[in-house]
mmJSON file of the N, C-alpha and C atoms, coordinates in Angstrom:
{"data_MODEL":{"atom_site":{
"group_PDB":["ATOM","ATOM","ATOM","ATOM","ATOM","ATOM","ATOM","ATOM","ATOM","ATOM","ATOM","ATOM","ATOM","ATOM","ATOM","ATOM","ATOM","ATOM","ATOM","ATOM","ATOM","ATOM","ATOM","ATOM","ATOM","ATOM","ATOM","ATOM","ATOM","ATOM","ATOM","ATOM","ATOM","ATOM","ATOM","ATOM","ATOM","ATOM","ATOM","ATOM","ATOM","ATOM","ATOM","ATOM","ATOM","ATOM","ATOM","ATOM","ATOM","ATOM","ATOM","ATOM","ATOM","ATOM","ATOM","ATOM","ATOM","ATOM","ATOM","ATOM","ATOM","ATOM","ATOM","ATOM","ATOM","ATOM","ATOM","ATOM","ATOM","ATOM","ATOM","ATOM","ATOM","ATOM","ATOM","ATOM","ATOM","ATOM","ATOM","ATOM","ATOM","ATOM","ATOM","ATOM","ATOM","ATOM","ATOM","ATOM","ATOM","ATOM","ATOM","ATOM","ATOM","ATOM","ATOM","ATOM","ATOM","ATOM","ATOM","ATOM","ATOM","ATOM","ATOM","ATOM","ATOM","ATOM","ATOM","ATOM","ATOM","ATOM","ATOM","ATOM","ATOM","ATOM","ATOM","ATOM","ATOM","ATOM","ATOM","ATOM","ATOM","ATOM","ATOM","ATOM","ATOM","ATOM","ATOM","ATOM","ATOM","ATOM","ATOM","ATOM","ATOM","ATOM","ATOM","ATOM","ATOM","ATOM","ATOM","ATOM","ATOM","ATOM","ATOM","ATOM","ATOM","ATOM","ATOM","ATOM","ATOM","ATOM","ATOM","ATOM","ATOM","ATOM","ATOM","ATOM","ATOM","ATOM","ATOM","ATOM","ATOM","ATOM","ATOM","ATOM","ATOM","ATOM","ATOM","ATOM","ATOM","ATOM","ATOM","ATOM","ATOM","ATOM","ATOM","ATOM","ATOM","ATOM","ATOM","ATOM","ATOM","ATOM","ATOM","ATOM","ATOM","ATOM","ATOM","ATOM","ATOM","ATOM","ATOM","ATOM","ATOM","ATOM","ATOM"],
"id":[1,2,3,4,5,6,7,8,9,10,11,12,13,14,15,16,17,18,19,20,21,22,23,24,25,26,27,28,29,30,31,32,33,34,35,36,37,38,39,40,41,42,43,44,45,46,47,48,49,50,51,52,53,54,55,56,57,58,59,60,61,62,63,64,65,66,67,68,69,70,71,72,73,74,75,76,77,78,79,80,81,82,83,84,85,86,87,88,89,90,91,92,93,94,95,96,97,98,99,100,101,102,103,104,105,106,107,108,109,110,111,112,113,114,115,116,117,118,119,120,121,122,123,124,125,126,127,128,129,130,131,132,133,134,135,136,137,138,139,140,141,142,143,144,145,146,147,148,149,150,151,152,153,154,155,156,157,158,159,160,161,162,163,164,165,166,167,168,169,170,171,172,173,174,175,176,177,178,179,180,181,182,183,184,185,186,187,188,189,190,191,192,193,194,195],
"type_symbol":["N","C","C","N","C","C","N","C","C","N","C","C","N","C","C","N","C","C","N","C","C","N","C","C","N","C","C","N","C","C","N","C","C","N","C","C","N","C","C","N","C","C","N","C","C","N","C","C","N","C","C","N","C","C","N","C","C","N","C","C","N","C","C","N","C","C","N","C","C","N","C","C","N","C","C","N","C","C","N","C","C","N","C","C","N","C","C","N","C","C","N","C","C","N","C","C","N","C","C","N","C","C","N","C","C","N","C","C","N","C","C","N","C","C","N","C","C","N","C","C","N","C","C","N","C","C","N","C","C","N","C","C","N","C","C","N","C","C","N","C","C","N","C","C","N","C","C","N","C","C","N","C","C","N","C","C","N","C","C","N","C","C","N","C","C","N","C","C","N","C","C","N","C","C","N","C","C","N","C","C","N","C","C","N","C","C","N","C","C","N","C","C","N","C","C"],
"label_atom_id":["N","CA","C","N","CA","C","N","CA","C","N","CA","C","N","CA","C","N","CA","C","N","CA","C","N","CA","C","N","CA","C","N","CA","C","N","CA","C","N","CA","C","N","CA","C","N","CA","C","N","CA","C","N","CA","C","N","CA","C","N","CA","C","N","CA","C","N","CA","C","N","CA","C","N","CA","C","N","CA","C","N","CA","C","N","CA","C","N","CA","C","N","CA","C","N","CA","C","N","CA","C","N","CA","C","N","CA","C","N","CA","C","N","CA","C","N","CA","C","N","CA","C","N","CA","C","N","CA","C","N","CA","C","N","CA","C","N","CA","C","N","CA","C","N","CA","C","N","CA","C","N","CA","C","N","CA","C","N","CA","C","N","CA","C","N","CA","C","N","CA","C","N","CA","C","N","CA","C","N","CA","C","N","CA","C","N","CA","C","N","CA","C","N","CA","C","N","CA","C","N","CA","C","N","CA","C","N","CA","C","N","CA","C","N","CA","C","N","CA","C","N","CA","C","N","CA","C"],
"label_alt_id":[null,null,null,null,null,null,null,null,null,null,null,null,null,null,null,null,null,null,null,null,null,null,null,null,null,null,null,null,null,null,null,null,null,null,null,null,null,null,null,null,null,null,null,null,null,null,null,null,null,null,null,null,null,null,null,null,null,null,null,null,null,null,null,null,null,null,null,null,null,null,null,null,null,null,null,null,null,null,null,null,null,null,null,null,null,null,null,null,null,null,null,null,null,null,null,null,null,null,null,null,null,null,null,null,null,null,null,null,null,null,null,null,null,null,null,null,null,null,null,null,null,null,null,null,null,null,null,null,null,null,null,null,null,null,null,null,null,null,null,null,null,null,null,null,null,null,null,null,null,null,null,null,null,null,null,null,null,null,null,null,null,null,null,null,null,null,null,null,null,null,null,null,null,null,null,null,null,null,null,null,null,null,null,null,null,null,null,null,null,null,null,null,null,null,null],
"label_comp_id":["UNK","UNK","UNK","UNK","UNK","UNK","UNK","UNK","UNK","UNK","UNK","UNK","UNK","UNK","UNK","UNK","UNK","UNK","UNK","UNK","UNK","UNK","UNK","UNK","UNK","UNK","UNK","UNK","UNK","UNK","UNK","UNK","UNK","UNK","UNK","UNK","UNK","UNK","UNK","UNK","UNK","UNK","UNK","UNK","UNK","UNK","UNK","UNK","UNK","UNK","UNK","UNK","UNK","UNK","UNK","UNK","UNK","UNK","UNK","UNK","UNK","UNK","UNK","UNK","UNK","UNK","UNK","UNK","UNK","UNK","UNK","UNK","UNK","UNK","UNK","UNK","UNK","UNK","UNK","UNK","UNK","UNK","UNK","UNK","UNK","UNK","UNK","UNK","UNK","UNK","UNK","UNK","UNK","UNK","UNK","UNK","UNK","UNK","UNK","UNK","UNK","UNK","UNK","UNK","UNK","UNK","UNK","UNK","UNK","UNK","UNK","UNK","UNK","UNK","UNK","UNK","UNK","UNK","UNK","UNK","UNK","UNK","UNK","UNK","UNK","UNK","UNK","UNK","UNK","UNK","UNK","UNK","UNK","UNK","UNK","UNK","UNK","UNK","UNK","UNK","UNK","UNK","UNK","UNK","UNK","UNK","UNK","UNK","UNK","UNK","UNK","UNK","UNK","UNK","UNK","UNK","UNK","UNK","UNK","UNK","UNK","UNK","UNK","UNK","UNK","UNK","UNK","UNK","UNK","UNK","UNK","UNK","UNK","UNK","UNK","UNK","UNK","UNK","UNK","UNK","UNK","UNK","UNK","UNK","UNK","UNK","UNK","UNK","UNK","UNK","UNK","UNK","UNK","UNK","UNK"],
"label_asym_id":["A","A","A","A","A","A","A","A","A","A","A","A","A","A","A","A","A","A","A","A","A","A","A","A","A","A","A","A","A","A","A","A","A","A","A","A","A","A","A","A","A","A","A","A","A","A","A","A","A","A","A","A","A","A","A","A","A","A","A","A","A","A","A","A","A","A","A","A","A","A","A","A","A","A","A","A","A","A","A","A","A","A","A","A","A","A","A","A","A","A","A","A","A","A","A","A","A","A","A","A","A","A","A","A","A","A","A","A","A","A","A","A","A","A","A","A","A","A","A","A","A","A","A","A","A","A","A","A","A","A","A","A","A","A","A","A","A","A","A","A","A","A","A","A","A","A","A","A","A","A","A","A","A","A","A","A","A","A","A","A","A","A","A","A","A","A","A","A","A","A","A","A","A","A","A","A","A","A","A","A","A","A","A","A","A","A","A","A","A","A","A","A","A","A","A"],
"label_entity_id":["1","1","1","1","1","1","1","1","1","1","1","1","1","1","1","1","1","1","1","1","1","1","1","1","1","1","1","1","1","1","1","1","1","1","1","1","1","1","1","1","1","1","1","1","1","1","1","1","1","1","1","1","1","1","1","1","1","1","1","1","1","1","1","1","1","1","1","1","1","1","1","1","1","1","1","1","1","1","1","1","1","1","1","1","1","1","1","1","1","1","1","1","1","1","1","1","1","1","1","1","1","1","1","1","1","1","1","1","1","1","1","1","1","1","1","1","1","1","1","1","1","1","1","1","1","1","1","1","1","1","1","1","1","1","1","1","1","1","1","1","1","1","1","1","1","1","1","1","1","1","1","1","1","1","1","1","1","1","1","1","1","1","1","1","1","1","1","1","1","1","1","1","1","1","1","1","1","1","1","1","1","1","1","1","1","1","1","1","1","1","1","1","1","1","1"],
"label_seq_id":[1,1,1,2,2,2,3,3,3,4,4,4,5,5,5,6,6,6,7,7,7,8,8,8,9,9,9,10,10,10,11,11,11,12,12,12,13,13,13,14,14,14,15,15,15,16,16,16,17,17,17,18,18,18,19,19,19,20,20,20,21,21,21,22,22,22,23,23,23,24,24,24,25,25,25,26,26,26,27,27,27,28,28,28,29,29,29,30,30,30,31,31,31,32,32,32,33,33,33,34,34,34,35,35,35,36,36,36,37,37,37,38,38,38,39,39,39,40,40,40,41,41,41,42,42,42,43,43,43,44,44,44,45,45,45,46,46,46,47,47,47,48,48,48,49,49,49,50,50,50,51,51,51,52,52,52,53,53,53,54,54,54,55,55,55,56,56,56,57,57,57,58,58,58,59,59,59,60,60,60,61,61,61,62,62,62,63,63,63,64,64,64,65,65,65],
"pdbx_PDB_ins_code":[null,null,null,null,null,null,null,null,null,null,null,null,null,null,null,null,null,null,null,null,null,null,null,null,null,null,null,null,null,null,null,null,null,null,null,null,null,null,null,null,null,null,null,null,null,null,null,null,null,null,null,null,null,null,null,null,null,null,null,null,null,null,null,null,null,null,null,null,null,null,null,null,null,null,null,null,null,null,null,null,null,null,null,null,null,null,null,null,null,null,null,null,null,null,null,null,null,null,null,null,null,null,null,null,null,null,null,null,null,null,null,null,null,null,null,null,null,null,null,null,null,null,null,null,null,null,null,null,null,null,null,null,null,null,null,null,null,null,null,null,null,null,null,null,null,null,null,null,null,null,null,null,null,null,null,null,null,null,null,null,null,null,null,null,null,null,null,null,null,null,null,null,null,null,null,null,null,null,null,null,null,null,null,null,null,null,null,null,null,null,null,null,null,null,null],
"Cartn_x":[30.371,30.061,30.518,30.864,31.766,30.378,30.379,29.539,29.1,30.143,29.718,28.461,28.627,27.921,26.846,26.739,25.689,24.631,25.526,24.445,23.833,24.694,24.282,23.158,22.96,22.461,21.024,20.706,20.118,19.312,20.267,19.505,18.863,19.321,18.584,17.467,17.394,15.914,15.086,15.837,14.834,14.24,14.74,14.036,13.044,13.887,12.485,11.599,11.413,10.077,9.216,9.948,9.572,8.77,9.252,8.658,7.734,7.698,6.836,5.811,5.11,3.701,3.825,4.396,4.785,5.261,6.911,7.095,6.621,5.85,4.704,3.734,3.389,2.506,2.671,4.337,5.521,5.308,5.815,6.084,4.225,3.372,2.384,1.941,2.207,2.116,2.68,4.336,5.012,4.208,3.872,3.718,2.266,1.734,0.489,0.316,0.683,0.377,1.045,1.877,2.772,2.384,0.74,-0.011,1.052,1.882,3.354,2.25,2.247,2.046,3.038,2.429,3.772,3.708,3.525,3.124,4.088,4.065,5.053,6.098,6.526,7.465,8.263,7.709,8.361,9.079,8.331,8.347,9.812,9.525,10.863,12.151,11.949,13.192,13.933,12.931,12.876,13.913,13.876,13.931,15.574,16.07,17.42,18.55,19.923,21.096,20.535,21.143,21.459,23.066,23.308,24.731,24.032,24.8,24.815,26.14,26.224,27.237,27.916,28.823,28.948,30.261,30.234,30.904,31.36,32.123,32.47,33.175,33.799,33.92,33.16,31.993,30.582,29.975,29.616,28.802,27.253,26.643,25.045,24.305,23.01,22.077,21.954,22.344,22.362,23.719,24.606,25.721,26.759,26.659,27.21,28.31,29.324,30.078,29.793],
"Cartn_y":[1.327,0.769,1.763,1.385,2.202,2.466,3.824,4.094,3.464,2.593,1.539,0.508,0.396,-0.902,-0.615,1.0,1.172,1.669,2.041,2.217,0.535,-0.322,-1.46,-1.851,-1.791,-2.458,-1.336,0.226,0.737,-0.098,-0.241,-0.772,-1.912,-2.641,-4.096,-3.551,-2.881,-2.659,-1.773,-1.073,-0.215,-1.201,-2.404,-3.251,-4.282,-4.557,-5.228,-4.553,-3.56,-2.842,-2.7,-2.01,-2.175,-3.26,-4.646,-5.796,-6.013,-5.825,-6.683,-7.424,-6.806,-7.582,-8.799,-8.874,-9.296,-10.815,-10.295,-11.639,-12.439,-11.433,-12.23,-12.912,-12.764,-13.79,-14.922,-14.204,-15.844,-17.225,-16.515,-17.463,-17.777,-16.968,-17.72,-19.125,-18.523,-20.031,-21.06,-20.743,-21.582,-22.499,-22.052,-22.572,-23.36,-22.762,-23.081,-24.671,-25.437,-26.939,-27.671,-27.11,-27.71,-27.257,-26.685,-25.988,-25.37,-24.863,-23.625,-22.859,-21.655,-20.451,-19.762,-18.895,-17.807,-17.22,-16.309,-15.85,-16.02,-16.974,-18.288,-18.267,-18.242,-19.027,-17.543,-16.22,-15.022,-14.61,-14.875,-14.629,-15.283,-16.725,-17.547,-17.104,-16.859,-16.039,-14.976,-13.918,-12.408,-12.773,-13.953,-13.508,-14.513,-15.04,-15.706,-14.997,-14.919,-14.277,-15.46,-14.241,-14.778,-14.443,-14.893,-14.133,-14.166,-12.981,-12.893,-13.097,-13.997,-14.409,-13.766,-12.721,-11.985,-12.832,-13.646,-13.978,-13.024,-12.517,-11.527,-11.625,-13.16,-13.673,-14.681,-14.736,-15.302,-14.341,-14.79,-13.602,-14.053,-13.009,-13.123,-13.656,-13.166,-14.162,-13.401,-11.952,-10.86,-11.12,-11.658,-12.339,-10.896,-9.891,-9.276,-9.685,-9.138,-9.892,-8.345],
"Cartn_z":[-4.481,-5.778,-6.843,-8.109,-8.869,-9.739,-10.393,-11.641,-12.622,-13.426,-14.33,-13.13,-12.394,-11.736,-11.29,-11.09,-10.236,-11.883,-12.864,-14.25,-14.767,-14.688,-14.834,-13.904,-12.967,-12.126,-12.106,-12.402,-13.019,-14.15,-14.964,-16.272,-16.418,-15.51,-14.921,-14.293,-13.321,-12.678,-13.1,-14.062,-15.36,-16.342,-16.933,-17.854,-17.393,-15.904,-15.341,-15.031,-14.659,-14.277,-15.432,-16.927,-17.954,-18.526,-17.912,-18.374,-17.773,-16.687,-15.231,-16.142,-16.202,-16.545,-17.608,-18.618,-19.55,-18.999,-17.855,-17.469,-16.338,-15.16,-14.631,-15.477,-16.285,-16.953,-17.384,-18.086,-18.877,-17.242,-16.315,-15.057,-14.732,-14.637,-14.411,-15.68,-16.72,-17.956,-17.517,-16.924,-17.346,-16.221,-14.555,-13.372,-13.736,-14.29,-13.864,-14.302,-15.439,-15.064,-14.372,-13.249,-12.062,-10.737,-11.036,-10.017,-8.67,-9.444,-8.393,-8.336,-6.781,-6.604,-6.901,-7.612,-8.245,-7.427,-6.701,-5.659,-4.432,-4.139,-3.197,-3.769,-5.321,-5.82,-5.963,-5.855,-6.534,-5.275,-3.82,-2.618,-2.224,-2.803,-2.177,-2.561,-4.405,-4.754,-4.509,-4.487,-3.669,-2.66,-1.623,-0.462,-0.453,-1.363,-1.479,-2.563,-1.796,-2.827,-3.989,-5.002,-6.459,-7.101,-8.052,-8.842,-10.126,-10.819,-12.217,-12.757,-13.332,-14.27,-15.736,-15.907,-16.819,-17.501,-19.149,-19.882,-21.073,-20.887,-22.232,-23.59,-23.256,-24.159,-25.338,-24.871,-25.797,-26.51,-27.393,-28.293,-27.755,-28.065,-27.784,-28.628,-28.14,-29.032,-30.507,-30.007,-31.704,-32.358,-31.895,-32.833,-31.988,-31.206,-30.933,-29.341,-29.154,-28.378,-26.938],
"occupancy":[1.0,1.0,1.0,1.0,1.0,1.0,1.0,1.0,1.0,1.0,1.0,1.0,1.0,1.0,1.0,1.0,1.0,1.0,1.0,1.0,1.0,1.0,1.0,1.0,1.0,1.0,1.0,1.0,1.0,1.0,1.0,1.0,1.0,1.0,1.0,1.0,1.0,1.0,1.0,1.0,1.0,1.0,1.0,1.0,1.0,1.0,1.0,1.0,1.0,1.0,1.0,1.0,1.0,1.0,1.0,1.0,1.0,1.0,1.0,1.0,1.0,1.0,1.0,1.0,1.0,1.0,1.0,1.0,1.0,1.0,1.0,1.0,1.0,1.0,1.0,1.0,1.0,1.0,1.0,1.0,1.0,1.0,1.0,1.0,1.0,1.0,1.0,1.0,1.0,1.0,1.0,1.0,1.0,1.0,1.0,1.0,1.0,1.0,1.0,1.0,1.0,1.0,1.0,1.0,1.0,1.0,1.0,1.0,1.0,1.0,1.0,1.0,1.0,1.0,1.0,1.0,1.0,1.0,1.0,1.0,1.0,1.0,1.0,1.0,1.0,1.0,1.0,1.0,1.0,1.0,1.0,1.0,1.0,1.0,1.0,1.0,1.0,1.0,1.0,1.0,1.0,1.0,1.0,1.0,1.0,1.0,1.0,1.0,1.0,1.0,1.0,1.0,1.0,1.0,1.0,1.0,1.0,1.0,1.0,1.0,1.0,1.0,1.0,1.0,1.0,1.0,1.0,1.0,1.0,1.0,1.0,1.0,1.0,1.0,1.0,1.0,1.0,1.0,1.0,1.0,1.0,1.0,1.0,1.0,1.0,1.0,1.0,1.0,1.0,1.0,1.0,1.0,1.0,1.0,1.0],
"B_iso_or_equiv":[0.0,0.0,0.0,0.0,0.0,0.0,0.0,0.0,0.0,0.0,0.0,0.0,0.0,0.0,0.0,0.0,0.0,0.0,0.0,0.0,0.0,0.0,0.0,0.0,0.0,0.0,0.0,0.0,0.0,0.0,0.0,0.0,0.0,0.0,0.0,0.0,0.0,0.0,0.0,0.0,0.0,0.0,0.0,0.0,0.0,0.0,0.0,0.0,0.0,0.0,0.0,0.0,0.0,0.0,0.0,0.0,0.0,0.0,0.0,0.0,0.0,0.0,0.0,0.0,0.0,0.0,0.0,0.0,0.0,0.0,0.0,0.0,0.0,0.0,0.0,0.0,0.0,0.0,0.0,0.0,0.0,0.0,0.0,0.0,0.0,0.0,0.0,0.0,0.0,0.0,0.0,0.0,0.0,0.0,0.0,0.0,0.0,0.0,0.0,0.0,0.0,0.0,0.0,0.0,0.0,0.0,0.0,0.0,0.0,0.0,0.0,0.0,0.0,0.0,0.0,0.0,0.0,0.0,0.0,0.0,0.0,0.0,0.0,0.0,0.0,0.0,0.0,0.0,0.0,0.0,0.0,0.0,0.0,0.0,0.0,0.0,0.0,0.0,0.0,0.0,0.0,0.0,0.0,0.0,0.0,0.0,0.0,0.0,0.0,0.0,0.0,0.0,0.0,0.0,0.0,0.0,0.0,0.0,0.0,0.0,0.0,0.0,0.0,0.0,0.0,0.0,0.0,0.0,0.0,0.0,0.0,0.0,0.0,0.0,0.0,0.0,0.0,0.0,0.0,0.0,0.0,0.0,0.0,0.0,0.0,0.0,0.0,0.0,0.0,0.0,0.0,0.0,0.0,0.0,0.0],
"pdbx_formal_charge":[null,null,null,null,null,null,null,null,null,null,null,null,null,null,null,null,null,null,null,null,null,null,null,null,null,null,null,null,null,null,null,null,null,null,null,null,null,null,null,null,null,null,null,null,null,null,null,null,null,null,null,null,null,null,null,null,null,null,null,null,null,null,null,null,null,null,null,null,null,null,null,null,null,null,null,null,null,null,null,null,null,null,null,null,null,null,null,null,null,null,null,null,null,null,null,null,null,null,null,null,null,null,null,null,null,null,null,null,null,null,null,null,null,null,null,null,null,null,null,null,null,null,null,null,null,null,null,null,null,null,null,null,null,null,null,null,null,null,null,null,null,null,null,null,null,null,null,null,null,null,null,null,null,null,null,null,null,null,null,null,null,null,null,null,null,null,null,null,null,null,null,null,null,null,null,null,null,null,null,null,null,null,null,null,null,null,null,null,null,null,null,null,null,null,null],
"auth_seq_id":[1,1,1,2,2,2,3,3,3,4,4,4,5,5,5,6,6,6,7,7,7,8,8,8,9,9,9,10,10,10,11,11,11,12,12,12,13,13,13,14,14,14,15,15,15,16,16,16,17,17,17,18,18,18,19,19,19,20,20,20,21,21,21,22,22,22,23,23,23,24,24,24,25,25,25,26,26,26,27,27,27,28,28,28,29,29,29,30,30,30,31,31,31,32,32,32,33,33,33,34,34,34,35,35,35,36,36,36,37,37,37,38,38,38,39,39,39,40,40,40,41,41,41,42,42,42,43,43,43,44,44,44,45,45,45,46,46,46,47,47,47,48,48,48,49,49,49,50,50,50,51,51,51,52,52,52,53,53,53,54,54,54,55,55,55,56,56,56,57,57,57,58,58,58,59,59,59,60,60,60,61,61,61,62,62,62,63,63,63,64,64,64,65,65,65],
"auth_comp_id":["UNK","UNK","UNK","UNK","UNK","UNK","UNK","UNK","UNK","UNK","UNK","UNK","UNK","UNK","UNK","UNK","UNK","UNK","UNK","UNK","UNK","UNK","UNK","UNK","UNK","UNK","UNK","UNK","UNK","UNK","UNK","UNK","UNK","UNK","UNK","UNK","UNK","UNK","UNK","UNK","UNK","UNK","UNK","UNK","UNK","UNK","UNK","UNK","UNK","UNK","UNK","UNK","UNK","UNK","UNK","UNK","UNK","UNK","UNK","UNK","UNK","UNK","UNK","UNK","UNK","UNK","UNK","UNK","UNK","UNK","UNK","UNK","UNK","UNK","UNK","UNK","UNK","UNK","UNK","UNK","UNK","UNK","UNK","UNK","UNK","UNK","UNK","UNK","UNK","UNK","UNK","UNK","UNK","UNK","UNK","UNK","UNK","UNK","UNK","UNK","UNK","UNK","UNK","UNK","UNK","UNK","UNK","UNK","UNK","UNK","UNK","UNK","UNK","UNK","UNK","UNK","UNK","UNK","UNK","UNK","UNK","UNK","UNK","UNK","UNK","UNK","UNK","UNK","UNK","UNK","UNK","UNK","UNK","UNK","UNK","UNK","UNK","UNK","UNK","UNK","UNK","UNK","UNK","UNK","UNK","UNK","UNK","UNK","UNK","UNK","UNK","UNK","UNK","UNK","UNK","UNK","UNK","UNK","UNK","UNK","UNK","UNK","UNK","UNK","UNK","UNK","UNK","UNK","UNK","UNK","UNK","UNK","UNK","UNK","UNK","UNK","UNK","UNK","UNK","UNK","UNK","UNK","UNK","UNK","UNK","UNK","UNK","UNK","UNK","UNK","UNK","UNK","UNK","UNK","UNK"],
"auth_asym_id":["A","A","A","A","A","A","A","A","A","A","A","A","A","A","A","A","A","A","A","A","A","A","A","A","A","A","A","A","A","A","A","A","A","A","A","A","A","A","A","A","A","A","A","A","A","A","A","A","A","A","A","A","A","A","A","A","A","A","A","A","A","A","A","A","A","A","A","A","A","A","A","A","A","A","A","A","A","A","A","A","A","A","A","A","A","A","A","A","A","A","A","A","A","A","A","A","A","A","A","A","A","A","A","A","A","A","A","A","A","A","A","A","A","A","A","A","A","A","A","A","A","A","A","A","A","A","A","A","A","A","A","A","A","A","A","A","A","A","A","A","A","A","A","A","A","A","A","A","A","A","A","A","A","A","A","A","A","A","A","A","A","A","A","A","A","A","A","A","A","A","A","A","A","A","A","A","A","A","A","A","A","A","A","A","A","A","A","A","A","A","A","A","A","A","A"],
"auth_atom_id":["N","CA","C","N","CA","C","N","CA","C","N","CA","C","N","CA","C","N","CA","C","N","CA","C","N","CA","C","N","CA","C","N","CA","C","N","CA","C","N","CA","C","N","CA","C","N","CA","C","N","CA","C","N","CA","C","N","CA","C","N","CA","C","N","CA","C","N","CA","C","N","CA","C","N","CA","C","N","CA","C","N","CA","C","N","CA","C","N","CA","C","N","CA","C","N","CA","C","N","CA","C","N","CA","C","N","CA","C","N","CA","C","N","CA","C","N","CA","C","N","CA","C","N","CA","C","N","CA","C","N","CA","C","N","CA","C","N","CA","C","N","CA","C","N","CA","C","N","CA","C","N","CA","C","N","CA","C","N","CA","C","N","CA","C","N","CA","C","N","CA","C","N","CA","C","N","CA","C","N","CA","C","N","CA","C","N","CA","C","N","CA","C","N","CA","C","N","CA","C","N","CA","C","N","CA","C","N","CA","C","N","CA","C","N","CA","C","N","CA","C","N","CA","C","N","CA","C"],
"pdbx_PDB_model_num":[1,1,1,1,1,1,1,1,1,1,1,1,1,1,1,1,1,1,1,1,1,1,1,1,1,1,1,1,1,1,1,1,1,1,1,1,1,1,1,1,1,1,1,1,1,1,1,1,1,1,1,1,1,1,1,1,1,1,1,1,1,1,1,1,1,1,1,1,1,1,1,1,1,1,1,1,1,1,1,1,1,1,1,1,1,1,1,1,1,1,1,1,1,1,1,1,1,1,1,1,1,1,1,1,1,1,1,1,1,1,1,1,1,1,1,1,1,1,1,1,1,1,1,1,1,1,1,1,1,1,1,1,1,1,1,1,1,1,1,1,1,1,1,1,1,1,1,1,1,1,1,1,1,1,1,1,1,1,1,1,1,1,1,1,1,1,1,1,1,1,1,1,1,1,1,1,1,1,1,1,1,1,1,1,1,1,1,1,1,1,1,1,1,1,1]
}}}
């Protein structure tokens, strides 16, 4: 893995940790009148590949590209 990727991928699991609590709660709101176990539901994700999709030609939500 090259340096840029492995600082990225750093900074991703530095902001989530940062958040945790914050967005466990967002997902318990969102679940809870669809009576989901988050729990179950964090488990299922955890445990399946994902991709992250990087567009560099879109600007963000701060108007920055």
């Amino acid at each position: 893995m090259l340096n840029y990727q492995k600082l990225a991928i750093g900074f991703v699991r530095q902001y989530a940790e940062s958040n945790k609590l914050a967005h466990q709660a967002y997902v318990m709101q969102v679940c809870e009148p669809f009576n989901i176990d988050v729990s179950n539901l964090i488990d299922s994700v955890l445990h399946r590949p994902i991709t992250i999709n990087f567009h560099s030609d879109r600007i963000s939500n701060n108007g920055k590209q």
